[in-house]
N, C-alpha and C positions, 0 to 999 in steps of 0.2 A: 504658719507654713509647716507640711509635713516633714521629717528630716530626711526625707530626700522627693526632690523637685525634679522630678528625669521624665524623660519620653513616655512613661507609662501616665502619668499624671499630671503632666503639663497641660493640656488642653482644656482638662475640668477645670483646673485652677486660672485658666487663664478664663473663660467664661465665666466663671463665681467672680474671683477677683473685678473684670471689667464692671460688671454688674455693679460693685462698691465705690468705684472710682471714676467710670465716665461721665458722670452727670456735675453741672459747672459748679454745684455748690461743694464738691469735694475740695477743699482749701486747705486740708492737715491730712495726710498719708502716711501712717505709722506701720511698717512691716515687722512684726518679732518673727527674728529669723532664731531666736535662742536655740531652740531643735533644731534647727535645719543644720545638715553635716554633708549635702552633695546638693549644687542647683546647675544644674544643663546649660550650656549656650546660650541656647534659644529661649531660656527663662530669662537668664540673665539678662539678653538684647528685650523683652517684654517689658522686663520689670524699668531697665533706664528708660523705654520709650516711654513707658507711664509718669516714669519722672519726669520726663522732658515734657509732657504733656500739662502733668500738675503743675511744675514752674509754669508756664509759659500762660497760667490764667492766674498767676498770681502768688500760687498754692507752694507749701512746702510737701517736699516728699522724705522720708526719713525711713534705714533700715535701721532695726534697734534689738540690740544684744549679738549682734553681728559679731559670731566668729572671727579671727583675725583670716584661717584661709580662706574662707570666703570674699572678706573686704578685699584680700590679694585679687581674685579673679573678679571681682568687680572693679576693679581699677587695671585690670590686664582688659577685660573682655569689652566694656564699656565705660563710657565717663559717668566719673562723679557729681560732675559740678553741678546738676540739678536733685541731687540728694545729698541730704546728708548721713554721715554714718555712727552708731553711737554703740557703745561694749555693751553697755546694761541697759533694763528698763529707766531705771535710776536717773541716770546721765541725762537719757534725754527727757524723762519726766522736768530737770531742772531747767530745759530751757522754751519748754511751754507755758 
């Protein structure tokens, strides 16, 4: 993710992105938000719908190296409960 996810470049990223994760054998969805330092609403409502999507066939979805503000407006703007959120690569490397 580029370090900032706003109205200028939301739309590519949501076409790329879809492209990697709609098809049913996506089971493991790992986001490095490490750069990312600003992601828009409307990214945010994308990205949990993907999570909801990826749960809901089985699949884990995971933000990883997630800033703390950010995991704030993800738990303000959207739920968690079909992702999980982890500080480093590290962290969540340990639970794959």
């Amino acid at each position: 993710v580029p370090d900032r996810l706003d109205s200028f470049n939301h739309e590519d990223f949501k076409t790329e992105f879809s492209k990697l994760v709609s098809h049913d054998r996506a089971k493991l969805v790992a986001l490095n938000l490490r750069k990312a330092k600003f992601i828009s609403l409307p990214s945010i409502k994308y990205l949990s719908a993907i999570a909801d999507e990826v749960h809901s066939r089985g699949g884990k979805f995971a933000l990883v190296g997630t800033p703390e503000k950010l995991k704030r407006q993800f738990d303000i703007f959207a739920s968690l409960e079909s992702m999980s959120v982890f500080r480093s690569i590290s962290e969540w490397q340990e639970t794959v």
